[in-house]
N, C-alpha and C positions, 0 to 999 in steps of 0.2 A: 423451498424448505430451508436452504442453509441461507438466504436470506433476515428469515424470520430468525433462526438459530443465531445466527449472527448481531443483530439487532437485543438479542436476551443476553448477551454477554457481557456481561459488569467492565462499566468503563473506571472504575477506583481503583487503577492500578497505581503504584507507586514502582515500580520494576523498570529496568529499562527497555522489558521487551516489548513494551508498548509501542517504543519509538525505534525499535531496532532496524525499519528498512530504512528510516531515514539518510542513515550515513550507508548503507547497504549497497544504493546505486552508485558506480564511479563515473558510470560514463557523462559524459558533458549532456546535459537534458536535449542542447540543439543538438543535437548530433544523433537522437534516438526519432526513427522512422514514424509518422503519426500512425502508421499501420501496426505497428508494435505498441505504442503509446494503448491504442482501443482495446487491443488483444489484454495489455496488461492492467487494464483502469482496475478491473474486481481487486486487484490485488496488491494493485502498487500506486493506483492512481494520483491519492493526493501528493506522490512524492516522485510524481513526473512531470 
């Protein structure tokens, strides 16, 4: 369901909360556990 919900959400943003986790994560990407990496794909993934 939030899938699908997700997927209907207008990508014509022009805002920066688009791209806000981008700079969001500090930590060094090596340095982050591939076990947390999976845990977090839904949510963070392209920006690990």
């Amino acid at each position: 369901m939030i899938r699908v919900a997700v997927q209907k959400i207008n990508d014509d943003r022009s805002c920066s909360c688009r791209t806000s986790m981008k700079h969001a994560i500090i930590t060094d990407r090596k340095l982050i556990p591939e076990e947390t990496k999976k845990r977090l794909e839904i949510i963070a993934g392209r920006y690990l």
